[in-house]
N, C-alpha and C positions, 0 to 999 in steps of 0.2 A: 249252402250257407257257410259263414266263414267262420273258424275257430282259431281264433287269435293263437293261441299256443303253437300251432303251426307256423306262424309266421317267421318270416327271415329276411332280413336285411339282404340284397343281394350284395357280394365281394365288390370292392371297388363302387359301391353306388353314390357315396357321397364324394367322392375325388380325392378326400384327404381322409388323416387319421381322423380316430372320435376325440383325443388328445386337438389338434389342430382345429377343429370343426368348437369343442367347450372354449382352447382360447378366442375365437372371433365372439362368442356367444359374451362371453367376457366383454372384451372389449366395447361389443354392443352396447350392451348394459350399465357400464360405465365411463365409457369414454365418448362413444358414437352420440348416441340419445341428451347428453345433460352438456352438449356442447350447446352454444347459443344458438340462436337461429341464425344469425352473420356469418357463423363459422363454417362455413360452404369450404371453402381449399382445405381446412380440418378434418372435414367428412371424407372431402377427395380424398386426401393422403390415405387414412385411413382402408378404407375401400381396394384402395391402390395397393396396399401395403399385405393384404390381403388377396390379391391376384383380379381382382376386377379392373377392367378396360372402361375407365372414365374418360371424356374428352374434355376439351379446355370449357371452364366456365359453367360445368353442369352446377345447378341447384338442387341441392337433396337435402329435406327439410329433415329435422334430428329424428322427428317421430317415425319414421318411413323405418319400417321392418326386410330385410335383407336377408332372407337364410344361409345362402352360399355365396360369398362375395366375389369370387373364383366362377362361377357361371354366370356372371352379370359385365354385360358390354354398352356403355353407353355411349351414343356419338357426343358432338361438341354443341353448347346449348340448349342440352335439354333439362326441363324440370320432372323432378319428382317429389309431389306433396305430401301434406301432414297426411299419418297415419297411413297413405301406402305400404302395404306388402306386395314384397315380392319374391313367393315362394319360389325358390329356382335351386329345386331339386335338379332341374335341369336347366339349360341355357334360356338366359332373357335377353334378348338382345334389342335395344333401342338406339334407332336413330337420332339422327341431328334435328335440334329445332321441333323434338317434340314433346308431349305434354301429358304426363301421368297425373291426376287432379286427386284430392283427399280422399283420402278411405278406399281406394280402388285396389282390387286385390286380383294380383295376376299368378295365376297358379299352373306351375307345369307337371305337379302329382298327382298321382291318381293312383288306384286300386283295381284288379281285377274281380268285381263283383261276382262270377262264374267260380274263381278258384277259394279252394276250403281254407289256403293258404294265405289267400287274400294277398297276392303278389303285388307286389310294389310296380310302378311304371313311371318316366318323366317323360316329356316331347315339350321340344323347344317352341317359345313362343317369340315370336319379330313381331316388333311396332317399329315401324320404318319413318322414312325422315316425315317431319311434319304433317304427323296425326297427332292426333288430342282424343284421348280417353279421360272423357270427363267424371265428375265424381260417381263414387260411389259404385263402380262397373266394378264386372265381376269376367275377368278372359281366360277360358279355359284352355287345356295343355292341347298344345300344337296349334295354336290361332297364328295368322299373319295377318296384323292391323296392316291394310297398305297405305301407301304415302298421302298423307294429305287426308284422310277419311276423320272423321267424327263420329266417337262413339258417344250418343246421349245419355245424361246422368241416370243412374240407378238402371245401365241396359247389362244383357249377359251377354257374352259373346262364347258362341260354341261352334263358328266355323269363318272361313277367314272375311275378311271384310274389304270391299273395291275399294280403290285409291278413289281418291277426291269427292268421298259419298257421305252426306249424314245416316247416320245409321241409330236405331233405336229400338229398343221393345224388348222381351222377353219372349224368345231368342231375340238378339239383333238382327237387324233385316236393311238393306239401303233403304230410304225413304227418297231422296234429291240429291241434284249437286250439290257441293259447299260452294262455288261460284257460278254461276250460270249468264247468262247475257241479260237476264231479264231482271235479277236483281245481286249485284254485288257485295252483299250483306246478307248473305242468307241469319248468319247467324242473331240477326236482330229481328228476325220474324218470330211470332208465336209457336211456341210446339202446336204440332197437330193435335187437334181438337181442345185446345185450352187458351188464354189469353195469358199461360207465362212466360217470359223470352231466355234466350238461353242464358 
């Protein structure tokens, strides 16, 4: 079992000083968050200025939480909605043209439940070009959303997930393609076993 007094920050775990790390938190808090919702290139800069890898025309809505702006890489196009987190203890990397939906919380920390110390650990998580994790998911450290995949709302994800697959449940699991030949729209079908659409 673990006794917090033990515990310690590993040297180097956060990439910057605790000084560097309170001014972003700063800034967070008052510059990032009570910018408008229009203010998308404001956010970028921000982010930017900070040491995160935004691409042209990303969307990051004010409410979206960002711990370490320095391990976050996003390609060109992509959204990230209201009230997103994204813990990146360690690296979060998303591709182009894809879609982090509200309240989804992507997390790349974690704890050693076995040590007394309760050691700290991060593992990088990729959501690659054009996947859509939609609301309210929850993807644990070291996931690779692959291209094209769909993660259904309120799923957890705790291992990686095939490109061009809807994926759902607690765990996430593939269910079907996102295109298929037989119907091109998957995503205006029922979820399984209910009459709501996506």
């Amino acid at each position: 079992m673990q006794r917090l007094d033990n515990f310690k920050l590993p040297e180097g775990f956060r990439c910057r000083t605790a000084l560097f790390v309170q001014i972003w938190w700063f800034v967070q808090t008052f510059l990032f968050r009570p910018s408008p919702q229009f203010a998308y290139s404001w956010r970028r800069f921000l982010l930017r200025l900070f040491g995160a890898k935004i691409g042209k025309n990303v969307i990051i809505r004010p409410s979206a939480t960002i711990t370490y702006p320095w391990n976050l890489t996003i390609g060109d196009f992509s959204w990230v909605g209201d009230d997103v987190v994204l813990y990146n203890l360690g690296p979060i990397e998303i591709g182009s043209n894809a879609v982090v939906s509200q309240r989804s919380y992507l997390c790349t920390g974690s704890h050693d439940y076995k040590s007394e110390a309760f050691d700290i650990h991060a593992e990088k998580i990729v959501v690659k070009d054009k996947a859509w994790i939609a609301t309210d998911v929850f993807v644990a450290p070291g996931v690779v959303v692959n291209e094209g995949a769909v993660v259904g709302a309120r799923s957890s994800v705790f291992e990686d997930m095939p490109a061009n697959m809807i994926c759902v449940g607690y765990p996430a699991k593939p269910i079907k393609p996102r295109m298929d030949d037989e119907d091109s729209n998957v995503l205006a079908e029922p979820l399984p076993g209910t009459d709501r659409h996506w």
